[in-house]
C-alpha positions, 0 to 999 in steps of 0.5 A: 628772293626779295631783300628786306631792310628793317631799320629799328630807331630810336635804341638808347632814348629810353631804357623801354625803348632799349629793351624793347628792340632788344626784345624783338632782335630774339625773334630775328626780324630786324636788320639794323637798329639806331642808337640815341646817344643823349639821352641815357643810354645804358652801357650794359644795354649798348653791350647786349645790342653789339653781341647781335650778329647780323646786324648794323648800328647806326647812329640816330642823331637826336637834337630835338630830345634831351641835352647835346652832347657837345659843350659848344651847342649850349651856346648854339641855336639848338638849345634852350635857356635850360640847355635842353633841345628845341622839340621837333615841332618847333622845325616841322612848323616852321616857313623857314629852316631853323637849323645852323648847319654848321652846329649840327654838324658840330653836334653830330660829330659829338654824338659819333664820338659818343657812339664810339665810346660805346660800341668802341666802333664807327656807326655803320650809317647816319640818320637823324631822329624826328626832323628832316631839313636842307640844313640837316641833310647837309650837316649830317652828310658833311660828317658821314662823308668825313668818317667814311659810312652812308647817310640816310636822309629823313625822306629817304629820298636817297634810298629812293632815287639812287640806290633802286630800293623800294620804301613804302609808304607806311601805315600812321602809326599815331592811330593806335586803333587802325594801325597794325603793322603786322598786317601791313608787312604781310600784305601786298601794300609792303611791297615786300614780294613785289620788289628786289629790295624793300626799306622800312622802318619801326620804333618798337618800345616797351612804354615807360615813364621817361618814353611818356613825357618825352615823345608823342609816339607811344602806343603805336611803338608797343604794336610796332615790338609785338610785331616785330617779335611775331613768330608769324612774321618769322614764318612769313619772311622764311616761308618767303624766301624773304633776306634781311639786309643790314644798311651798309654802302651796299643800300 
């Protein structure tokens, strides 16, 4: 029997994005999902996400969207003159890591804070949305390590290297017309029936008008929901013998 991860990202950044893994949580192909907390995410939506049961929330911290969460980053280095995050690109460009360690992991205590008055419960794992530094990884291990619960890195180096979980290379999914993320969950290229365990990650989303002005990733994430929400992909992983598996210590 293959075990399968399939982390959802991005839950709370928009309502479509909400309610699009919401969606795709009803067909029973995900196993852990990543929460926004900055960004709007609904109280009502935050209620239908914790009454899935199988599943594990985790905190997707954002500093590259929206406002912080913490007062003290409006005086960091993380924000603008209008008290809105730095884009990703302003990090993926850079020679050098622009990152404070010390103010993201200020920032992200923030955000775990946030997510507890949500869910009303620690966030199972720790991860950060659309940027990976040296800077990043350490403030953000300094405060998964503070409330106890695991930190998957950017890379997914650690998964990788310490935990004997396969993760694939995945398809881009910036090139709406080739990308088909069905097909590649499906095929041998997944790694799915090939290895113990398998990590993979999607953004699936119904597009809305706060999802196009704030990210570039759009098409791609509505083929993301309709695979996801597949019956075929449900035959497949049962057909399979295929185990989904929430990200927890045991990763």
């Amino acid at each position: 029997m293959s075990e399968l991860i399939v982390r959802c990202d991005d839950f709370g950044l928009t309502q479509g994005c909400s309610l699009g893994i919401l969606r795709a949580l009803e067909n029973g192909c995900i196993s852990s999902v990543g929460v926004i907390v900055n960004t709007g995410v609904r109280s009502d939506d935050a209620r239908s996400l914790a009454a899935h049961e199988g599943i594990s929330i985790g905190l997707h911290v954002n500093v590259v969207a929206g406002k912080p969460v913490s007062n003290s980053t409006l005086d960091s280095g993380l924000v603008d003159d209008e008290g809105n995050f730095f884009p990703s690109r302003r990090y993926r460009t850079s020679e050098v890591d622009l990152i404070d360690v010390d103010e993201i992991e200020a920032e992200t205590q923030a955000q775990v804070s946030k997510f507890q008055s949500l869910f009303g419960l620690l966030p199972a794992y720790i991860d950060c949305h659309s940027v990976g530094t040296p800077h990043v990884d350490e403030g953000l291990s300094r405060v998964a390590k503070r409330i106890g619960v695991p930190y998957v890195d950017f890379t997914l180096t650690s998964l990788r290297e310490h935990s004997c979980i396969y993760a694939p290379d995945l398809p881009n999914n910036m090139v709406y017309d080739s990308y088909d993320p069905l097909h590649f969950l499906m095929s041998s290229e997944s790694g799915i029936l090939t290895h113990e365990k398998t990590f993979v990650v999607f953004h699936p989303a119904f597009l809305d008008e706060g999802l196009m002005e704030i990210s570039s990733l759009r098409e791609g994430r509505m083929k993301d929901q309709a695979a996801l929400s597949s019956p075929v992909l449900k035959k497949w992983l049962d057909d399979n013998d295929v185990m989904l598996r929430p990200i927890g210590f045991g990763c």
